[in-house]
BAROPA-594346 format. One line per 5 residues: number of its first residue (from 1); their letters; for each residue x, y, z of N, C-alpha, C, O. Coordinates in nm, 2 decimals. Atoms other than C-alpha are relative to their C-alpha. Last residue first. Layout:
BEGIN
NUM	a	X,Y,Z,X,Y,Z,X,Y,Z,X,Y,Z; ... $
//
This chain:
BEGIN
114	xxxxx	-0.07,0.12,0.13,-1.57,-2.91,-2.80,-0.08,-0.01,-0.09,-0.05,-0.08,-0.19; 0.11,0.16,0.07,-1.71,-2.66,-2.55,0.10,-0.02,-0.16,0.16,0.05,-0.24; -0.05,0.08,0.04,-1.41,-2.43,-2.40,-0.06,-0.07,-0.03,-0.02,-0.18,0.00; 0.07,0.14,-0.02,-1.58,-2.09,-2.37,0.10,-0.12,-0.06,0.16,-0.09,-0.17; 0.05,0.09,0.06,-1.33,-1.83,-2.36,-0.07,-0.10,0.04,-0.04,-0.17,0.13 $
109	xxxxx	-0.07,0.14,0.01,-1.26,-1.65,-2.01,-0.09,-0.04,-0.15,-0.21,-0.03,-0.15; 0.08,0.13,0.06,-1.37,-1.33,-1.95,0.05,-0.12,-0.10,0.08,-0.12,-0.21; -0.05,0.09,0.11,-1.16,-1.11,-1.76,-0.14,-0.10,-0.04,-0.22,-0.16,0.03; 0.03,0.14,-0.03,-1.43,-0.85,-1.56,0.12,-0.08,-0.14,0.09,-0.06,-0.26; 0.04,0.08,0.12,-1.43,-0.50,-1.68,0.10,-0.10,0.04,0.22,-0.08,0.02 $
104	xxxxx	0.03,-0.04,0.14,-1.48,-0.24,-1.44,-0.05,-0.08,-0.11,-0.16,-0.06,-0.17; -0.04,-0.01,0.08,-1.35,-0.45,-1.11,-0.12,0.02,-0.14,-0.19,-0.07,-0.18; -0.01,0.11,0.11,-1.47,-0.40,-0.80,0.01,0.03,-0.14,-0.03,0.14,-0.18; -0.04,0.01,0.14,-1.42,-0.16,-0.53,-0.05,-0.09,-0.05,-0.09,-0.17,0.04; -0.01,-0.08,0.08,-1.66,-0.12,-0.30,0.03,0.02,-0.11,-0.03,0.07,-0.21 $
99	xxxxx	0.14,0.01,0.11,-1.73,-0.43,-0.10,-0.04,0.09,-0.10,-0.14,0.07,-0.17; 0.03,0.13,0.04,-1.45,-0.29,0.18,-0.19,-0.01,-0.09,-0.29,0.05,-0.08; -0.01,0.00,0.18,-1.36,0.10,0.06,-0.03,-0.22,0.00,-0.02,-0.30,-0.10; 0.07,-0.08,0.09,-1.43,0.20,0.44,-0.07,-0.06,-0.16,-0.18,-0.07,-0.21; 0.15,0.02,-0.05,-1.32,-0.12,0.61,-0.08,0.13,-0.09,-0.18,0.10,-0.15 $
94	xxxxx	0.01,0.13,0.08,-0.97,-0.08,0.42,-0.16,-0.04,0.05,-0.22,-0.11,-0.03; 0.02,-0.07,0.14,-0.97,0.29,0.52,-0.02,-0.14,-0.06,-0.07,-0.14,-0.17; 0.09,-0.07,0.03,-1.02,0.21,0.89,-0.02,0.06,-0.17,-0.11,0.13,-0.21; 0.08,0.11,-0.06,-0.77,-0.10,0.90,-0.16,0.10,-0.02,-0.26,0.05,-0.08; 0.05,0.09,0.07,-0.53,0.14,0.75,-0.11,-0.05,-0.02,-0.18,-0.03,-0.12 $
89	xxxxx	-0.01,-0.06,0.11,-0.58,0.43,0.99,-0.04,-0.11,-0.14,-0.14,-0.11,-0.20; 0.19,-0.02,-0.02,-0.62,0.22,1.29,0.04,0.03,-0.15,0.07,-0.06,-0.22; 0.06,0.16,0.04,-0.23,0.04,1.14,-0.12,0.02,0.03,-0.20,-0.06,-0.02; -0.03,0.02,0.07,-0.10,0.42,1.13,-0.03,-0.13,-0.03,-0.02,-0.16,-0.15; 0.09,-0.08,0.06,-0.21,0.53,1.48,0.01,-0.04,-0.16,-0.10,-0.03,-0.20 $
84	xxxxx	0.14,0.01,-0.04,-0.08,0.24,1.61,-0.10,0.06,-0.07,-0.21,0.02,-0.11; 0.08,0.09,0.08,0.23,0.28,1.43,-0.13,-0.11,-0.01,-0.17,-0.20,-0.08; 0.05,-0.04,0.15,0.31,0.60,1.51,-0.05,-0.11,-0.04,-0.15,-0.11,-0.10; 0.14,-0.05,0.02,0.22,0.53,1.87,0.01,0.02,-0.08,-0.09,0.05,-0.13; 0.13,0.10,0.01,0.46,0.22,1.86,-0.07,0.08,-0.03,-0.15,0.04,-0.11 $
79	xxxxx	0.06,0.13,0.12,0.75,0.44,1.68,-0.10,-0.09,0.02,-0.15,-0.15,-0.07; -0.09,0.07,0.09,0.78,0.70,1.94,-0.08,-0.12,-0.15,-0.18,-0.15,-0.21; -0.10,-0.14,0.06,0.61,0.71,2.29,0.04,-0.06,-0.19,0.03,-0.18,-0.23; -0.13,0.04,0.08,0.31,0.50,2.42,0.09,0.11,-0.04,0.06,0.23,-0.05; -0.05,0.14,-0.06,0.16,0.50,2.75,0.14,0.01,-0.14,0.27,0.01,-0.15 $
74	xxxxx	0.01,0.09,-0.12,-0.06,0.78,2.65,0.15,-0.01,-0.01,0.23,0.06,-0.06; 0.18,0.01,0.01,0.00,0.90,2.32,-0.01,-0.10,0.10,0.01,-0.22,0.08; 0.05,0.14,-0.03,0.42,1.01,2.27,-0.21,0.01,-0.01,-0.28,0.10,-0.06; 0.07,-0.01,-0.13,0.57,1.35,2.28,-0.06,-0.12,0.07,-0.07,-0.15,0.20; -0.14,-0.03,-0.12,0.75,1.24,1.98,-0.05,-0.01,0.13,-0.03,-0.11,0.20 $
69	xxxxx	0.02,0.12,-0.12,0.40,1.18,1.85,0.14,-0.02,0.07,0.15,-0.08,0.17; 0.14,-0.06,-0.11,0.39,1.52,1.63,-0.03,-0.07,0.11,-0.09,-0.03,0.21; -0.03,-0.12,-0.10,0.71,1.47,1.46,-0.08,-0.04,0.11,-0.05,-0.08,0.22; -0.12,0.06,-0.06,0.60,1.09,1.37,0.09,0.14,0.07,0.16,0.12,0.17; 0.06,0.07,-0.13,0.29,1.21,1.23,0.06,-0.01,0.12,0.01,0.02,0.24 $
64	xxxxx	-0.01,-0.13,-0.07,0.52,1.51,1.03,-0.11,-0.10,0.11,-0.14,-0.06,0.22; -0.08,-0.11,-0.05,0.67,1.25,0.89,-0.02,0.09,0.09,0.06,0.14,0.17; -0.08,0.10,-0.07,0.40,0.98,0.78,0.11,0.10,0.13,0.10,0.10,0.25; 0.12,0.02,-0.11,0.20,1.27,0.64,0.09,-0.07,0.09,0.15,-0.01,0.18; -0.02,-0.07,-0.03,0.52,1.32,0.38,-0.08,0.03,0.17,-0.04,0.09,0.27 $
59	xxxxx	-0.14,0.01,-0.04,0.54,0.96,0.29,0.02,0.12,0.11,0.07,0.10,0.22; -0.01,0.07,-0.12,0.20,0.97,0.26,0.09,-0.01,0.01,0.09,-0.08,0.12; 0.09,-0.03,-0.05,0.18,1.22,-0.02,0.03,-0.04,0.16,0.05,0.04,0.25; -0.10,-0.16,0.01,0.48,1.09,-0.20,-0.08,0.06,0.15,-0.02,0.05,0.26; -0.15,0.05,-0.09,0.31,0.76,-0.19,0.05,0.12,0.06,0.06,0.14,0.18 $
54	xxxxx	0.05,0.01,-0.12,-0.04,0.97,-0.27,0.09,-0.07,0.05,0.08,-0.06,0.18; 0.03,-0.11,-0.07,0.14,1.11,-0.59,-0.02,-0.04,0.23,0.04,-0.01,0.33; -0.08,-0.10,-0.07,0.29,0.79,-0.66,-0.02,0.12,0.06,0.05,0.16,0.15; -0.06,0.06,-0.10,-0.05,0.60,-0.67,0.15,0.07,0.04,0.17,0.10,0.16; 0.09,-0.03,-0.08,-0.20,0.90,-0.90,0.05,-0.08,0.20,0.04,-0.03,0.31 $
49	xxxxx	-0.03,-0.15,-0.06,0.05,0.89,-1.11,-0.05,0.03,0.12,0.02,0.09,0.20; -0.17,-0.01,-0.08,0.03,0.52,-1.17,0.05,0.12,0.07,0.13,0.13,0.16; 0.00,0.08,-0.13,-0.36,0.56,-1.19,0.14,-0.01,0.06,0.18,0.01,0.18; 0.01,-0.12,-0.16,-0.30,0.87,-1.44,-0.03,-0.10,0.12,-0.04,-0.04,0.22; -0.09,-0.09,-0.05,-0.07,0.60,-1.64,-0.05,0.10,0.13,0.00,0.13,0.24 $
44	xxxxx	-0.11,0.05,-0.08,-0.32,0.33,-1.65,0.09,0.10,0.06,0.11,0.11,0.19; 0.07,0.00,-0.16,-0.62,0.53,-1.75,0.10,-0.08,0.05,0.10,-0.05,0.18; 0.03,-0.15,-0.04,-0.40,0.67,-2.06,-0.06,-0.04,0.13,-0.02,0.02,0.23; -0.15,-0.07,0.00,-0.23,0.38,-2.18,-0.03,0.08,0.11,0.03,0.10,0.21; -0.05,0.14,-0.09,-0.59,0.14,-2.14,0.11,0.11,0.03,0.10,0.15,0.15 $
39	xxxxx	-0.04,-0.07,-0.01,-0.79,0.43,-2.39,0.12,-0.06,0.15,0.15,0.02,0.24; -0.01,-0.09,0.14,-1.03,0.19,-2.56,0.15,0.08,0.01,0.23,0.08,-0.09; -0.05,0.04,0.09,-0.98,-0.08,-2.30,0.02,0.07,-0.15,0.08,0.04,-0.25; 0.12,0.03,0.12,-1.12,0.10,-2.03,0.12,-0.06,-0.06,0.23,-0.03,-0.02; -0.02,-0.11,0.14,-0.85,0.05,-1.73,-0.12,0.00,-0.09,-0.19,-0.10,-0.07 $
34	xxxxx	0.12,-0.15,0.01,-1.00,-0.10,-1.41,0.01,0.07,-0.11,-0.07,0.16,-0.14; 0.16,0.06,-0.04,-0.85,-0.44,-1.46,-0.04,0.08,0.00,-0.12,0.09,-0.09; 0.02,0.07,0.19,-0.49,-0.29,-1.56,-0.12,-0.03,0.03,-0.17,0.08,0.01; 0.03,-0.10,0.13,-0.52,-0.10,-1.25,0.01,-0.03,-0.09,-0.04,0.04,-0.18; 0.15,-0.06,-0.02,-0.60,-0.44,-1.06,-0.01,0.13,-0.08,-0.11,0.15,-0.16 $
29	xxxxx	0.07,0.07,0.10,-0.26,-0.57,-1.20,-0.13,0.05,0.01,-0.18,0.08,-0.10; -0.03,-0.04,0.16,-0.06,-0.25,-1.09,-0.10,-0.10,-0.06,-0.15,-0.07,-0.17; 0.00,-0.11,0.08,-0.21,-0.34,-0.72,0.01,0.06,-0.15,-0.08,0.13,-0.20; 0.17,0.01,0.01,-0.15,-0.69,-0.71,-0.12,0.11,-0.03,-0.22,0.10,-0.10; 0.06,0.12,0.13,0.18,-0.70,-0.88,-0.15,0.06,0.04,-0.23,0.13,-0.02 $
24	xxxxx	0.02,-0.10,0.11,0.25,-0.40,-0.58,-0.04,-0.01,-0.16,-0.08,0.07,-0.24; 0.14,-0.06,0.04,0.13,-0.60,-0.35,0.00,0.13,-0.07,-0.08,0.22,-0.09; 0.11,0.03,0.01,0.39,-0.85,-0.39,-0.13,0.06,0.00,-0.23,0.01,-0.05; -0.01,0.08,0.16,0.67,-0.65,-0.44,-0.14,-0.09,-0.02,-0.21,-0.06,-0.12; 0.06,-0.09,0.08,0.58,-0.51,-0.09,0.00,0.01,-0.13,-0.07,0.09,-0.19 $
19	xxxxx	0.09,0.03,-0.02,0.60,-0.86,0.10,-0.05,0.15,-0.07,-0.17,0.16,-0.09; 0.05,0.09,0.06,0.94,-0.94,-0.10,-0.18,0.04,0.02,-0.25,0.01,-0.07; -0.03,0.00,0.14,1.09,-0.60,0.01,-0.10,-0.11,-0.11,-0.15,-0.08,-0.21; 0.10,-0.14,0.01,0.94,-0.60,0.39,0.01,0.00,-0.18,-0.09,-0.01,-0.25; 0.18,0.11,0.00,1.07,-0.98,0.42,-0.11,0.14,-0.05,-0.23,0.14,-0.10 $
14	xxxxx	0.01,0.11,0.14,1.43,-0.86,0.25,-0.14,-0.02,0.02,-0.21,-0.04,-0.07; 0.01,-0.10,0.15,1.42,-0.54,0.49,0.01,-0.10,-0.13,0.00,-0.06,-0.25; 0.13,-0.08,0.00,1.34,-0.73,0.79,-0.06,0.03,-0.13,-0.17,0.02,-0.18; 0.11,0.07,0.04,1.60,-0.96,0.75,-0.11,0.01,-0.02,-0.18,-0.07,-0.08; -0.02,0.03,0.12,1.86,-0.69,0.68,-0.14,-0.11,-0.04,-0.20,-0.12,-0.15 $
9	xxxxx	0.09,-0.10,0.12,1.72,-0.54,1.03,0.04,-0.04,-0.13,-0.04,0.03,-0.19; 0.16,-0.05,0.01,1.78,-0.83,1.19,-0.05,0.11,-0.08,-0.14,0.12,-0.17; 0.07,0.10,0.03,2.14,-0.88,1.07,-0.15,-0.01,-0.02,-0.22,-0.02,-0.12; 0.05,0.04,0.12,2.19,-0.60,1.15,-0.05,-0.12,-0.08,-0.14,-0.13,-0.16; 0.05,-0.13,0.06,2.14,-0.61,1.49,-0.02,0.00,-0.11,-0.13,-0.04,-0.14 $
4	xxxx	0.13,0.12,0.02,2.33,-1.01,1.51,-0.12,0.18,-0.02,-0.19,0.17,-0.12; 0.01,0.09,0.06,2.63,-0.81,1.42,-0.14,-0.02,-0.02,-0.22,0.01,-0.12; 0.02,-0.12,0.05,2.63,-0.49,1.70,-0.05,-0.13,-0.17,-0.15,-0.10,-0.23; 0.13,-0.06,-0.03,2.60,-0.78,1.93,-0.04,0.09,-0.12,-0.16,0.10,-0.15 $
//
């Protein structure tokens, strides 16, 4: 019993590992896309900063959510109401910033006429 447990959570934590590797390419590549190209070093880094700050950030929020919902919300207690409130939250900042961002400066592709 105690076995097939971890198990689960190891499988978790490989699918959570691979499916946050991936949006972290996708991420770091879009701050390369938004960098100016004059000064690329520099708008990269305070973007990286900027994304650990608000990890850190939210790591910290995260925490004291998950105090504060102990008590529960409604029906729910614990880890579903944190992560109820924490998948609105997304879903509401990703509808915010939807059609907003776009990219600075656009790859442009060589012409290939012969």
């Amino acid at each position: 019993q105690i076995f097939g447990g971890l198990l689960a959570v190891a499988g978790v934590k490989v699918y959570d590992g691979f499916v946050g590797s991936m949006a972290t390419v996708a991420l770091f590549t879009a701050m390369m896309d938004r960098a100016d190209p004059r000064q690329g070093g520099t708008d990269y880094t305070v973007q990286a900063s900027v994304v650990l700050i608000a990890g850190f950030g939210g790591a910290l929020l995260g925490g004291a959510l998950g105090d504060a919902l102990l008590g529960g919300l409604g029906t729910l207690h614990g880890y579903a109401a944190h992560y109820l409130v924490t998948a609105a939250l997304t879903v509401a900042g990703a509808l915010a910033l939807w059609g907003r961002v776009a990219p600075r400066h656009p790859i442009q592709r060589a012409s290939t006429s012969s």
